[in-house]
C-alpha positions, 0 to 999 in steps of 0.5 A: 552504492547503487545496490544500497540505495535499491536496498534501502528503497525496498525498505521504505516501500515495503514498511509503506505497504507493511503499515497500510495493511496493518491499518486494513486488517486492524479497520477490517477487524472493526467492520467485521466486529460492528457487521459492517461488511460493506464498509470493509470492501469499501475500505479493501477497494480504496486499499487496492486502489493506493496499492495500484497507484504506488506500484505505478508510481514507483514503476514511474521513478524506476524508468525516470519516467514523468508523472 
C-alpha cells in the first residue's frame, strides 16, 4: 500500500513539474519570437525558484517535517 501511495505521489509531482516546463518552454518560445530575451530569464529565474521551493516542500512532507 505504501509503495502505491509513493507511487501515485511521484505521478503527481511529476506532471506538476511536467506542466510548468511546458508552460516555460511555450512562454520561452514567445520571448524569444517577440526578441525579448530578458523577459525569459525572467521567466526561467521565477521557474527555478518554484522548482526549488517544491523540491524543499516535498523533502519537508517526506521527513514529516514542518513548514
Amino acid at each position: 500500500m505504501l509503495k502505491l501511495l509513493m507511487f501515485e505521489e511521484f505521478i503527481i509531482t511529476h506532471n506538476t513539474i511536467q506542466e510548468k516546463m511546458t508552460d516555460l518552454t511555450n512562454q520561452g518560445m514567445f520571448w524569444l519570437e517577440q526578441e525579448n530575451p530578458q523577459r525569459f530569464v525572467y521567466d526561467l529565474k521565477t521557474f527555478a525558484m518554484w522548482l526549488c521551493d517544491f523540491i524543499a516542500e516535498k523533502d519537508r512532507e517526506f521527513w514529516n517535517e514542518d513548514s
